[in-house]
C-alpha positions as CSV (number, residue, x, y, z in Angstrom):
1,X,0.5,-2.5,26.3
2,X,0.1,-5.3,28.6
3,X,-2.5,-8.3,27.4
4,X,-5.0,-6.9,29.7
5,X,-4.8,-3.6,28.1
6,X,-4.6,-5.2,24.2
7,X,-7.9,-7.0,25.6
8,X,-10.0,-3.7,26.2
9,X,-8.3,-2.1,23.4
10,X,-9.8,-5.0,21.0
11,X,-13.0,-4.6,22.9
12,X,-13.4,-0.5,22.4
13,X,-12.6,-1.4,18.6
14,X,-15.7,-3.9,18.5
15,X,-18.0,-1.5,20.5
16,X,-16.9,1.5,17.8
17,X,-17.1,-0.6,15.5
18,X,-20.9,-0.9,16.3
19,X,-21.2,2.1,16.6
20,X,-19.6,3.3,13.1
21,X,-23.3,1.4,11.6
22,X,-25.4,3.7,13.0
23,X,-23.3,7.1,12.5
24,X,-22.6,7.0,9.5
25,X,-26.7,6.9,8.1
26,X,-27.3,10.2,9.9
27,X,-24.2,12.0,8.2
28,X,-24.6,15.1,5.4
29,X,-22.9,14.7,2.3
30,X,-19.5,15.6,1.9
31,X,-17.8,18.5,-0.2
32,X,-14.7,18.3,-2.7
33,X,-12.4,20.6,-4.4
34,X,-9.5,20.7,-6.5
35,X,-6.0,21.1,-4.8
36,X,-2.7,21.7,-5.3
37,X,0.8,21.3,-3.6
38,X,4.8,20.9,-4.6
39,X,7.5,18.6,-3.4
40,X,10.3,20.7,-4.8
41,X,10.2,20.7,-8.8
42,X,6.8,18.2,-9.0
43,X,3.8,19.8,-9.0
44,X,1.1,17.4,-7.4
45,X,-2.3,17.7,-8.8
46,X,-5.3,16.3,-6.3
47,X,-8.9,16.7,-5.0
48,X,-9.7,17.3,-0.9
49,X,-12.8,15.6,0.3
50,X,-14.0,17.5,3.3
51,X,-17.4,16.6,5.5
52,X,-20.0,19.2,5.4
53,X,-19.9,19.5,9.1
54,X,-17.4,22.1,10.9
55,X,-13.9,21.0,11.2
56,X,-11.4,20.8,12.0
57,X,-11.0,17.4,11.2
58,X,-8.7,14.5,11.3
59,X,-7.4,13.7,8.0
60,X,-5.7,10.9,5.4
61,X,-3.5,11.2,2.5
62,X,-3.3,7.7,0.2
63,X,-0.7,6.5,-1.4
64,X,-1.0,4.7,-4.3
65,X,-1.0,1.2,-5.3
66,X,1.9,0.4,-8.2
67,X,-1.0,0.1,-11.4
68,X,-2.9,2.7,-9.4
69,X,-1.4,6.2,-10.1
70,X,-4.6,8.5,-10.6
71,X,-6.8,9.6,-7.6
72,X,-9.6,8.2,-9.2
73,X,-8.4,4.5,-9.2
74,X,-11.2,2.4,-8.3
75,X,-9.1,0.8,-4.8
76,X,-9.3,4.5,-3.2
77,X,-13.2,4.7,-4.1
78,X,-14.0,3.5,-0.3
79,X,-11.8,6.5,1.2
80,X,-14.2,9.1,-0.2
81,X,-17.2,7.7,0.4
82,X,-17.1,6.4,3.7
83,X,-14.9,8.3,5.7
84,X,-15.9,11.6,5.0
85,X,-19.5,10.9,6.5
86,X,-17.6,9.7,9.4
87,X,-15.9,13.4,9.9
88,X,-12.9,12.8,7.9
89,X,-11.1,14.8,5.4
90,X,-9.5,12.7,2.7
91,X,-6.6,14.4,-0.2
92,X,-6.1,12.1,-3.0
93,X,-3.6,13.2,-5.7
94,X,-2.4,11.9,-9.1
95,X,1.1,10.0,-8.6
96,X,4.1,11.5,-9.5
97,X,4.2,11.5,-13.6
98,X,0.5,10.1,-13.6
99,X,-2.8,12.0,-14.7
100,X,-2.6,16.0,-13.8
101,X,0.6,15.8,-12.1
102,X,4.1,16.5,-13.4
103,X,7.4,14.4,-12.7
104,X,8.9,11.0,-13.9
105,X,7.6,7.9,-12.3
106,X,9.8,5.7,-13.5
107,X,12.7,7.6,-12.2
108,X,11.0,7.8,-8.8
109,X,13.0,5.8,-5.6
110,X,10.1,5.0,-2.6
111,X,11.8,8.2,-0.5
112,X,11.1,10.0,-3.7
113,X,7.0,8.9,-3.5
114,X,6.8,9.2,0.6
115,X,8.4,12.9,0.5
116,X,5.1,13.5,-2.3
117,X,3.2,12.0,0.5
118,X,4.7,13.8,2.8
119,X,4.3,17.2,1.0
120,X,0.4,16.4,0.9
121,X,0.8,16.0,4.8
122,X,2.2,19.8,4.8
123,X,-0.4,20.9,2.7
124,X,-3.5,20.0,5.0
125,X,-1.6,21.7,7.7
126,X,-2.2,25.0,5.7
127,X,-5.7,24.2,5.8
128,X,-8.3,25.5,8.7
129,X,-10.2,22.8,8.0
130,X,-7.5,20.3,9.4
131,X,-6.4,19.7,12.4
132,X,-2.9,19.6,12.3
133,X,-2.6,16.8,14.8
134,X,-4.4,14.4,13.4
135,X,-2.9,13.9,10.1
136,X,-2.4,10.1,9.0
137,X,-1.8,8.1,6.1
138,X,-3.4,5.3,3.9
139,X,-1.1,3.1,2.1
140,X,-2.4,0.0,-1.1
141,X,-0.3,-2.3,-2.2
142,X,3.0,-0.5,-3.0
143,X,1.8,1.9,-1.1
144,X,1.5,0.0,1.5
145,X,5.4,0.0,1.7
146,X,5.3,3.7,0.9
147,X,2.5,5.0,4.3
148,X,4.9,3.3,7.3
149,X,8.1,4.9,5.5
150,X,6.4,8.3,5.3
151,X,5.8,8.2,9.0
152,X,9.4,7.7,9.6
153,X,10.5,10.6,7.2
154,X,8.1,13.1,9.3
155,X,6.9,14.0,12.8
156,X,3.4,15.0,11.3
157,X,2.2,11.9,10.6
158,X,-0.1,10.7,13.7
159,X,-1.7,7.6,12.7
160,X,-1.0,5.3,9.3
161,X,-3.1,2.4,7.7
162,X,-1.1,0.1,5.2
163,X,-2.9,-2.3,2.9
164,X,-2.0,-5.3,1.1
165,X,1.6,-4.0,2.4
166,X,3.9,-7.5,1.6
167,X,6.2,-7.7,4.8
168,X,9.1,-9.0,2.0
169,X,11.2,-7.3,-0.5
170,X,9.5,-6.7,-3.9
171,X,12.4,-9.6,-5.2
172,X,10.8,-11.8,-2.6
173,X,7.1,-10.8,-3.5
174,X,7.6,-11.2,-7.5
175,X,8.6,-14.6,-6.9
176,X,5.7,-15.3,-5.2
177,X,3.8,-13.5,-7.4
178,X,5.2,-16.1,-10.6
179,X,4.7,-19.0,-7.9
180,X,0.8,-18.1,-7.4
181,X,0.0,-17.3,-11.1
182,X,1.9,-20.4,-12.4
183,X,-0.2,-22.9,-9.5
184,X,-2.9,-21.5,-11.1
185,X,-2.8,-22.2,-14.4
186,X,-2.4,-25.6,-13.6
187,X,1.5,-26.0,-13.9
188,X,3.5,-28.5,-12.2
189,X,6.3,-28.1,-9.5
190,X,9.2,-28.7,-12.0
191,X,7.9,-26.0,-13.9
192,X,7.9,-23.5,-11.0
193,X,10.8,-24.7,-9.6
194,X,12.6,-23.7,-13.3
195,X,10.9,-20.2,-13.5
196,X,12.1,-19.1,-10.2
197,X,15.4,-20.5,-11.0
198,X,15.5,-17.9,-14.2
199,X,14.2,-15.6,-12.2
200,X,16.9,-15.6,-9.7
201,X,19.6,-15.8,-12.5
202,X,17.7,-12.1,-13.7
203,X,18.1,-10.9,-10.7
204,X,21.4,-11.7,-9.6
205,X,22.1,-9.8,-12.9
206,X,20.7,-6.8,-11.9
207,X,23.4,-7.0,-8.5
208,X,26.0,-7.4,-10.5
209,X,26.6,-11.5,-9.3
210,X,25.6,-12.8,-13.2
211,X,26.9,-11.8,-16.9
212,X,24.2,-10.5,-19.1
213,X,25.4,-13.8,-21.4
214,X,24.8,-16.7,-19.0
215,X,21.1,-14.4,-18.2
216,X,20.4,-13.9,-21.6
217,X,21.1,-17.8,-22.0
218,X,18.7,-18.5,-18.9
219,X,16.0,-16.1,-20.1
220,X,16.0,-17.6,-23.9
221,X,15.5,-21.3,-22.3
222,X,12.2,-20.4,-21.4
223,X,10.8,-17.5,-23.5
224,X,8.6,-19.9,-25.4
225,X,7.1,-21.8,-23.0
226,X,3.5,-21.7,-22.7
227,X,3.6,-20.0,-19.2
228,X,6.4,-17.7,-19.9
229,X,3.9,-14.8,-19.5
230,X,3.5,-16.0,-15.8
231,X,7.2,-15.9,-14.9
232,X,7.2,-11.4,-14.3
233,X,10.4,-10.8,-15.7
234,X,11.2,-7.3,-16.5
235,X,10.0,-5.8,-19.8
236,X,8.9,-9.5,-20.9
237,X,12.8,-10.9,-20.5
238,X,14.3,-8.0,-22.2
239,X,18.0,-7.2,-20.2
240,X,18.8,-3.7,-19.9
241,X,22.4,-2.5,-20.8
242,X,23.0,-0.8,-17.6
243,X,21.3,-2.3,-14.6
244,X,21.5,0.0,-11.9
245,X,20.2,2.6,-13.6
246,X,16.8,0.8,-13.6
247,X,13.9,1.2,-11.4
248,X,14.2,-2.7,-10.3
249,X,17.7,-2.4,-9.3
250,X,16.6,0.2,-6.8
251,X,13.9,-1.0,-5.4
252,X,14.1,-5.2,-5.7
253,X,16.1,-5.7,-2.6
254,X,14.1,-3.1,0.0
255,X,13.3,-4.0,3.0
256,X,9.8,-2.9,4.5
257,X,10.2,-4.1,7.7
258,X,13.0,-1.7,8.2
259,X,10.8,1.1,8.4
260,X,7.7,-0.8,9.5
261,X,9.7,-1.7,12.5
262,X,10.7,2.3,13.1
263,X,7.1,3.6,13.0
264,X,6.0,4.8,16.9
265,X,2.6,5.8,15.8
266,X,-0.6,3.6,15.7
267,X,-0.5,2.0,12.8
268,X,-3.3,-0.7,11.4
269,X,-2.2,-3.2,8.8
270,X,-4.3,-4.9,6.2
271,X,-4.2,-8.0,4.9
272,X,-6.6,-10.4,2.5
273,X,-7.7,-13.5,2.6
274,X,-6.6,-14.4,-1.2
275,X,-3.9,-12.3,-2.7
276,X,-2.1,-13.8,-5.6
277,X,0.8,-10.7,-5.3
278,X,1.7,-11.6,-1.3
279,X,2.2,-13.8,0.6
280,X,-0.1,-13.1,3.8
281,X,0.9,-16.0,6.1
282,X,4.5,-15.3,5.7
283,X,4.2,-11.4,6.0
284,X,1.9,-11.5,8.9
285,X,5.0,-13.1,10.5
286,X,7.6,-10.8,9.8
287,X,5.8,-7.7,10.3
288,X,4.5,-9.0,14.1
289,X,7.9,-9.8,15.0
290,X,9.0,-6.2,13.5
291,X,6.6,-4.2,15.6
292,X,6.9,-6.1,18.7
293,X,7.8,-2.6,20.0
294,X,4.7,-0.7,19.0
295,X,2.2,-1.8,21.2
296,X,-0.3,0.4,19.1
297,X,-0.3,-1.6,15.9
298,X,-3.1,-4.0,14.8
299,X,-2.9,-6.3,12.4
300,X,-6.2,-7.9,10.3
301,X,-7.0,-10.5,7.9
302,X,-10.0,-9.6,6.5
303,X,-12.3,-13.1,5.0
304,X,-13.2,-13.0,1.3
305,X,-11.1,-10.4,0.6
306,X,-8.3,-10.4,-2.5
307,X,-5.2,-7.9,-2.5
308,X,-7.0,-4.4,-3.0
309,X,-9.5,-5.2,-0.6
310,X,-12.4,-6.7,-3.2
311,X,-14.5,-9.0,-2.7
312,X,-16.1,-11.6,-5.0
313,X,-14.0,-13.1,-7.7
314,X,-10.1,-12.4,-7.0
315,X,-8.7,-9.7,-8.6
316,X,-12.0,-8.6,-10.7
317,X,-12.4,-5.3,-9.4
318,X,-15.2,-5.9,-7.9
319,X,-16.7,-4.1,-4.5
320,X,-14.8,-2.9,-1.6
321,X,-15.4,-5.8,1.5
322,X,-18.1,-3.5,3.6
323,X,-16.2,-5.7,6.8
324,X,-13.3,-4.4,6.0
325,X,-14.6,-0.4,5.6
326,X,-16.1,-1.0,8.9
327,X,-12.9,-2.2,10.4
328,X,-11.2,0.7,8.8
329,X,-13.4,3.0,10.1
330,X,-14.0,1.9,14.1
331,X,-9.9,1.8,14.1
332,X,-9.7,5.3,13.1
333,X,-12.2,6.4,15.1
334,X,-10.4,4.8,18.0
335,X,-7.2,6.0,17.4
336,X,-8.3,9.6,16.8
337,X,-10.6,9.7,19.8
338,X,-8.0,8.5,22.5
Protein backbone atom coordinates (compact mmCIF):
# COMPACT_ATOMS: atom_id res chain seq x y z
CA UNK A 1 0.00 0.00 0.00
CA UNK A 2 1.49 3.03 -1.26
CA UNK A 3 1.16 6.37 1.00
CA UNK A 4 -1.56 7.45 -1.18
CA UNK A 5 -3.48 4.48 -0.63
CA UNK A 6 -2.61 4.28 3.53
CA UNK A 7 -4.08 8.01 3.08
CA UNK A 8 -7.66 7.02 1.91
CA UNK A 9 -7.48 3.91 3.93
CA UNK A 10 -7.00 6.22 7.19
CA UNK A 11 -9.68 8.41 5.71
CA UNK A 12 -12.54 5.42 5.11
CA UNK A 13 -11.59 4.44 8.86
CA UNK A 14 -12.58 8.10 10.10
CA UNK A 15 -15.67 8.30 7.82
CA UNK A 16 -16.81 4.55 9.39
CA UNK A 17 -15.83 5.54 12.27
CA UNK A 18 -18.62 8.27 12.10
CA UNK A 19 -20.71 6.26 10.95
CA UNK A 20 -20.29 3.31 13.73
CA UNK A 21 -22.20 6.53 16.22
CA UNK A 22 -25.18 6.37 14.56
CA UNK A 23 -25.54 2.52 13.77
CA UNK A 24 -25.15 1.19 16.51
CA UNK A 25 -28.43 3.25 18.51
CA UNK A 26 -30.79 1.69 15.90
CA UNK A 27 -29.50 -1.95 16.58
CA UNK A 28 -31.82 -4.94 18.45
CA UNK A 29 -30.44 -6.60 21.25
CA UNK A 30 -28.33 -9.36 20.90
CA UNK A 31 -28.79 -13.17 21.93
CA UNK A 32 -26.35 -15.60 23.89
CA UNK A 33 -26.03 -19.22 24.48
CA UNK A 34 -23.89 -21.62 26.09
CA UNK A 35 -21.24 -23.41 23.85
CA UNK A 36 -18.99 -26.08 23.72
CA UNK A 37 -15.88 -27.23 21.67
CA UNK A 38 -12.45 -29.61 22.17
CA UNK A 39 -8.88 -29.13 21.33
CA UNK A 40 -7.96 -32.73 21.72
CA UNK A 41 -8.33 -33.88 25.52
CA UNK A 42 -9.54 -30.06 26.84
CA UNK A 43 -12.91 -29.51 26.79
CA UNK A 44 -13.49 -25.63 26.33
CA UNK A 45 -16.44 -24.33 28.08
CA UNK A 46 -17.89 -20.74 26.55
CA UNK A 47 -20.96 -18.56 25.66
CA UNK A 48 -21.68 -17.20 21.78
CA UNK A 49 -23.04 -13.82 21.54
CA UNK A 50 -24.95 -13.64 18.30
CA UNK A 51 -26.95 -10.24 16.96
CA UNK A 52 -30.62 -10.69 16.67
CA UNK A 53 -30.46 -9.82 13.05
CA UNK A 54 -30.00 -12.65 10.23
CA UNK A 55 -26.52 -13.81 9.77
CA UNK A 56 -24.39 -14.94 8.75
CA UNK A 57 -22.04 -12.82 10.44
CA UNK A 58 -18.49 -11.96 10.77
CA UNK A 59 -17.09 -13.18 14.02
CA UNK A 60 -14.24 -12.90 16.97
CA UNK A 61 -12.84 -15.25 19.38
CA UNK A 62 -10.74 -13.54 22.49
CA UNK A 63 -8.03 -14.57 23.98
CA UNK A 64 -7.37 -14.03 27.24
CA UNK A 65 -5.30 -11.66 29.19
CA UNK A 66 -2.70 -13.71 31.73
CA UNK A 67 -5.03 -12.69 35.27
CA UNK A 68 -7.99 -12.89 32.97
CA UNK A 69 -8.94 -16.64 32.39
CA UNK A 70 -12.85 -16.63 32.70
CA UNK A 71 -15.12 -15.26 29.86
CA UNK A 72 -16.60 -13.04 32.19
CA UNK A 73 -13.43 -11.02 33.00
CA UNK A 74 -14.41 -7.49 33.12
CA UNK A 75 -11.49 -6.41 29.96
CA UNK A 76 -13.80 -8.58 27.45
CA UNK A 77 -17.07 -6.81 28.79
CA UNK A 78 -16.81 -4.24 25.64
CA UNK A 79 -16.75 -7.24 23.07
CA UNK A 80 -20.26 -8.30 24.03
CA UNK A 81 -21.81 -5.24 24.29
CA UNK A 82 -20.73 -3.38 21.49
CA UNK A 83 -20.00 -5.47 18.76
CA UNK A 84 -22.87 -7.55 18.56
CA UNK A 85 -25.16 -4.39 17.86
CA UNK A 86 -22.81 -3.79 15.18
CA UNK A 87 -23.61 -7.41 13.42
CA UNK A 88 -20.98 -9.27 15.13
CA UNK A 89 -20.91 -12.63 16.66
CA UNK A 90 -18.48 -12.80 19.54
CA UNK A 91 -17.47 -16.68 21.45
CA UNK A 92 -15.76 -16.12 24.71
CA UNK A 93 -14.63 -19.27 26.54
CA UNK A 94 -13.12 -19.97 29.99
CA UNK A 95 -9.17 -20.51 29.59
CA UNK A 96 -7.75 -23.68 29.61
CA UNK A 97 -7.91 -24.99 33.46
CA UNK A 98 -9.95 -21.80 34.36
CA UNK A 99 -13.78 -21.63 35.33
CA UNK A 100 -15.94 -24.43 33.38
CA UNK A 101 -13.26 -25.67 31.34
CA UNK A 102 -10.93 -28.64 31.83
CA UNK A 103 -7.02 -28.71 31.37
CA UNK A 104 -3.86 -27.50 33.24
CA UNK A 105 -2.91 -23.91 32.79
CA UNK A 106 0.09 -23.85 34.21
CA UNK A 107 1.36 -26.63 32.05
CA UNK A 108 0.07 -24.72 29.02
CA UNK A 109 3.07 -23.40 26.24
CA UNK A 110 1.41 -20.24 24.06
CA UNK A 111 1.00 -22.93 20.92
CA UNK A 112 -0.89 -24.84 23.54
CA UNK A 113 -3.49 -21.61 24.17
CA UNK A 114 -3.55 -20.41 20.32
CA UNK A 115 -4.56 -24.20 19.13
CA UNK A 116 -7.65 -23.54 22.07
CA UNK A 117 -8.13 -20.42 20.07
CA UNK A 118 -7.84 -21.98 17.17
CA UNK A 119 -10.38 -24.85 18.00
CA UNK A 120 -12.91 -21.96 18.88
CA UNK A 121 -12.15 -20.65 15.18
CA UNK A 122 -13.37 -24.39 13.94
CA UNK A 123 -16.21 -24.33 15.96
CA UNK A 124 -17.97 -21.09 14.52
CA UNK A 125 -17.37 -22.66 11.24
CA UNK A 126 -19.91 -25.38 12.27
CA UNK A 127 -22.24 -22.67 12.94
CA UNK A 128 -24.88 -21.23 10.11
CA UNK A 129 -24.81 -18.31 11.78
CA UNK A 130 -21.12 -17.64 10.82
CA UNK A 131 -19.70 -16.89 8.01
CA UNK A 132 -16.81 -18.93 7.60
CA UNK A 133 -14.80 -16.25 6.01
CA UNK A 134 -14.87 -13.79 8.27
CA UNK A 135 -13.52 -15.33 11.33
CA UNK A 136 -10.96 -13.12 13.36
CA UNK A 137 -9.43 -12.91 16.59
CA UNK A 138 -9.19 -10.50 19.61
CA UNK A 139 -6.13 -10.77 21.67
CA UNK A 140 -5.47 -8.65 25.70
CA UNK A 141 -2.49 -8.46 27.17
CA UNK A 142 -0.92 -12.03 26.94
CA UNK A 143 -3.24 -12.52 24.65
CA UNK A 144 -2.17 -10.14 22.78
CA UNK A 145 0.87 -12.38 21.96
CA UNK A 146 -1.43 -15.34 21.73
CA UNK A 147 -4.22 -13.59 18.57
CA UNK A 148 -1.15 -12.85 15.78
CA UNK A 149 0.31 -16.46 16.67
CA UNK A 150 -3.06 -18.06 16.16
CA UNK A 151 -3.27 -16.46 12.72
CA UNK A 152 -0.04 -18.00 11.77
CA UNK A 153 -1.07 -21.57 13.14
CA UNK A 154 -4.39 -21.43 10.70
CA UNK A 155 -5.64 -20.34 7.34
CA UNK A 156 -9.13 -19.53 8.97
CA UNK A 157 -8.26 -16.60 10.64
CA UNK A 158 -9.18 -13.48 8.42
CA UNK A 159 -8.61 -10.50 10.42
CA UNK A 160 -6.92 -10.27 14.19
CA UNK A 161 -7.00 -7.36 16.86
CA UNK A 162 -4.14 -7.56 19.54
CA UNK A 163 -4.20 -5.39 22.64
CA UNK A 164 -1.85 -4.27 25.06
CA UNK A 165 0.35 -6.96 23.01
CA UNK A 166 4.22 -5.98 24.43
CA UNK A 167 6.35 -6.06 21.09
CA UNK A 168 9.24 -7.71 23.72
CA UNK A 169 9.81 -11.00 25.32
CA UNK A 170 7.84 -11.50 28.57
CA UNK A 171 11.83 -11.47 30.28
CA UNK A 172 12.06 -8.00 28.66
CA UNK A 173 8.47 -6.86 29.70
CA UNK A 174 8.84 -8.10 33.62
CA UNK A 175 11.78 -5.95 33.79
CA UNK A 176 9.93 -3.17 32.77
CA UNK A 177 7.16 -4.12 34.65
CA UNK A 178 9.68 -4.04 38.20
CA UNK A 179 11.25 -0.70 36.60
CA UNK A 180 7.61 1.11 36.36
CA UNK A 181 6.26 -0.20 39.78
CA UNK A 182 9.52 0.58 41.60
CA UNK A 183 9.54 4.55 39.83
CA UNK A 184 6.41 4.65 41.34
CA UNK A 185 6.75 4.07 44.69
CA UNK A 186 9.18 6.62 44.81
CA UNK A 187 12.47 4.59 44.65
CA UNK A 188 15.67 5.83 43.48
CA UNK A 189 17.84 4.75 40.41
CA UNK A 190 20.33 2.68 42.52
CA UNK A 191 17.64 0.80 43.79
CA UNK A 192 16.26 -0.22 40.32
CA UNK A 193 19.42 -0.56 38.90
CA UNK A 194 19.97 -3.48 41.89
CA UNK A 195 16.51 -5.14 41.35
CA UNK A 196 17.06 -5.65 37.68
CA UNK A 197 20.44 -6.78 38.40
CA UNK A 198 18.79 -9.74 40.67
CA UNK A 199 16.45 -10.13 38.35
CA UNK A 200 18.77 -10.97 35.53
CA UNK A 201 20.84 -13.24 37.93
CA UNK A 202 17.07 -15.33 38.31
CA UNK A 203 16.83 -15.53 35.00
CA UNK A 204 19.98 -16.48 33.80
CA UNK A 205 19.24 -19.39 36.28
CA UNK A 206 16.36 -20.47 34.64
CA UNK A 207 18.90 -20.85 31.14
CA UNK A 208 21.05 -22.64 32.80
CA UNK A 209 24.08 -19.64 32.73
CA UNK A 210 23.81 -19.27 36.88
CA UNK A 211 24.06 -21.91 39.94
CA UNK A 212 20.94 -21.97 42.09
CA UNK A 213 23.76 -20.87 44.96
CA UNK A 214 25.17 -17.61 43.66
CA UNK A 215 20.87 -16.96 42.68
CA UNK A 216 19.84 -17.93 45.92
CA UNK A 217 22.71 -15.57 47.29
CA UNK A 218 21.45 -12.69 44.92
CA UNK A 219 17.71 -13.24 45.75
CA UNK A 220 18.46 -13.29 49.77
CA UNK A 221 20.35 -9.77 49.30
CA UNK A 222 17.21 -8.24 48.71
CA UNK A 223 14.22 -10.21 50.09
CA UNK A 224 13.81 -7.68 52.86
CA UNK A 225 13.89 -4.67 51.34
CA UNK A 226 10.96 -2.52 51.50
CA UNK A 227 10.21 -2.77 47.71
CA UNK A 228 11.07 -6.33 47.35
CA UNK A 229 7.35 -6.91 46.53
CA UNK A 230 7.97 -4.71 43.39
CA UNK A 231 10.88 -6.63 41.98
CA UNK A 232 8.22 -9.85 40.15
CA UNK A 233 10.37 -12.57 40.87
CA UNK A 234 8.83 -15.96 40.47
CA UNK A 235 6.80 -17.32 43.42
CA UNK A 236 8.05 -14.32 45.63
CA UNK A 237 12.09 -15.38 45.06
CA UNK A 238 11.39 -18.93 45.74
CA UNK A 239 13.95 -21.17 43.06
CA UNK A 240 12.56 -24.13 41.64
CA UNK A 241 14.67 -27.42 41.72
CA UNK A 242 14.25 -28.00 38.07
CA UNK A 243 14.01 -25.04 35.89
CA UNK A 244 12.94 -26.00 32.65
CA UNK A 245 10.21 -27.69 33.72
CA UNK A 246 8.57 -24.39 34.74
CA UNK A 247 6.14 -22.32 32.93
CA UNK A 248 8.79 -19.24 32.95
CA UNK A 249 11.55 -21.21 31.43
CA UNK A 250 9.17 -21.75 28.45
CA UNK A 251 7.85 -18.74 27.83
CA UNK A 252 10.56 -15.84 29.24
CA UNK A 253 12.66 -15.69 26.16
CA UNK A 254 9.59 -15.68 23.30
CA UNK A 255 9.65 -13.62 20.76
CA UNK A 256 6.33 -11.97 19.51
CA UNK A 257 7.56 -10.30 16.76
CA UNK A 258 8.43 -13.56 15.29
CA UNK A 259 4.95 -14.35 14.60
CA UNK A 260 3.74 -10.72 14.49
CA UNK A 261 6.03 -10.30 11.66
CA UNK A 262 4.45 -13.67 9.75
CA UNK A 263 0.78 -12.54 10.00
CA UNK A 264 -0.58 -11.61 6.19
CA UNK A 265 -3.97 -10.76 7.34
CA UNK A 266 -5.22 -7.21 8.54
CA UNK A 267 -4.36 -6.96 11.69
CA UNK A 268 -5.03 -3.81 14.22
CA UNK A 269 -2.78 -3.34 17.22
CA UNK A 270 -3.56 -1.60 20.43
CA UNK A 271 -1.69 0.21 22.58
CA UNK A 272 -2.35 2.68 25.85
CA UNK A 273 -1.38 5.76 26.76
CA UNK A 274 -0.14 4.56 30.48
CA UNK A 275 0.65 0.93 30.91
CA UNK A 276 2.81 0.07 33.80
CA UNK A 277 3.25 -3.78 32.28
CA UNK A 278 4.76 -2.45 28.62
CA UNK A 279 6.62 -0.49 27.36
CA UNK A 280 4.52 1.31 24.49
CA UNK A 281 7.23 3.56 22.92
CA UNK A 282 9.66 0.85 22.65
CA UNK A 283 7.03 -1.82 21.32
CA UNK A 284 5.47 0.48 18.87
CA UNK A 285 9.05 0.40 17.36
CA UNK A 286 9.63 -3.11 17.07
CA UNK A 287 6.41 -4.17 15.90
CA UNK A 288 6.36 -1.32 12.85
CA UNK A 289 9.59 -2.40 11.74
CA UNK A 290 8.19 -6.23 11.99
CA UNK A 291 5.23 -5.64 9.83
CA UNK A 292 6.77 -3.45 7.40
CA UNK A 293 5.49 -6.16 5.02
CA UNK A 294 1.85 -6.13 5.88
CA UNK A 295 0.59 -3.18 4.46
CA UNK A 296 -2.87 -3.95 6.19
CA UNK A 297 -1.83 -3.41 9.81
CA UNK A 298 -2.71 -0.34 11.86
CA UNK A 299 -1.30 0.47 14.81
CA UNK A 300 -3.06 2.94 17.67
CA UNK A 301 -2.35 4.67 20.82
CA UNK A 302 -5.31 5.31 22.31
CA UNK A 303 -5.11 8.79 25.04
CA UNK A 304 -6.18 8.17 28.61
CA UNK A 305 -6.04 4.74 28.30
CA UNK A 306 -3.99 2.11 30.85
CA UNK A 307 -3.08 -1.52 29.71
CA UNK A 308 -6.56 -3.25 29.40
CA UNK A 309 -8.02 -0.45 27.77
CA UNK A 310 -9.55 1.54 31.04
CA UNK A 311 -9.83 4.69 31.53
CA UNK A 312 -9.69 6.87 34.65
CA UNK A 313 -7.21 5.95 37.33
CA UNK A 314 -4.49 3.29 35.95
CA UNK A 315 -5.13 -0.03 36.49
CA UNK A 316 -8.52 0.41 38.61
CA UNK A 317 -10.76 -1.43 36.54
CA UNK A 318 -12.50 1.17 35.70
CA UNK A 319 -14.62 1.73 32.13
CA UNK A 320 -13.60 0.63 28.80
CA UNK A 321 -12.21 4.18 26.72
CA UNK A 322 -15.57 4.67 24.46
CA UNK A 323 -12.58 6.11 21.77
CA UNK A 324 -11.08 3.17 21.77
CA UNK A 325 -14.50 0.89 21.22
CA UNK A 326 -15.26 3.22 18.44
CA UNK A 327 -11.80 2.66 16.88
CA UNK A 328 -12.28 -0.97 17.41
CA UNK A 329 -15.41 -1.00 15.82
CA UNK A 330 -14.95 1.42 12.42
CA UNK A 331 -11.61 -0.93 11.82
CA UNK A 332 -13.66 -3.99 11.84
CA UNK A 333 -16.17 -2.65 9.92
CA UNK A 334 -13.63 -1.68 7.41
CA UNK A 335 -11.80 -4.69 7.21
CA UNK A 336 -14.82 -6.86 6.93
CA UNK A 337 -16.60 -4.65 4.32
CA UNK A 338 -13.66 -4.43 1.76
Amino acid sequence: MDATSLSAFRALLVFVLWACTFSLAHSSTPTSESVSFRNGEVSLEGTLYLPAEPGPFPSIVAFHAANGGTRDYHAYLHLVTALPKAGFAVLLFDRRGSGASSGDFDTATFMDLAADGIAGVSYLKSRREIDPARIGVFGISQGGWLAPLAATMSPDIAFVVAVSGPGVSPARQMDYGATYALSAAGEAANVIDRALSVRAIVNDYYRGRATRTDTERAVEAIRHERWFDKVYLPSSGNLPVDPKHTKWFVEMDYDPLDAIARVRVPMAIFFAQTDRWVPVEESIVAVRKATQSNSTVMIFRVPGTDHLMETGKPDSGQQTSEQYVKQLLAWLQLVVTK
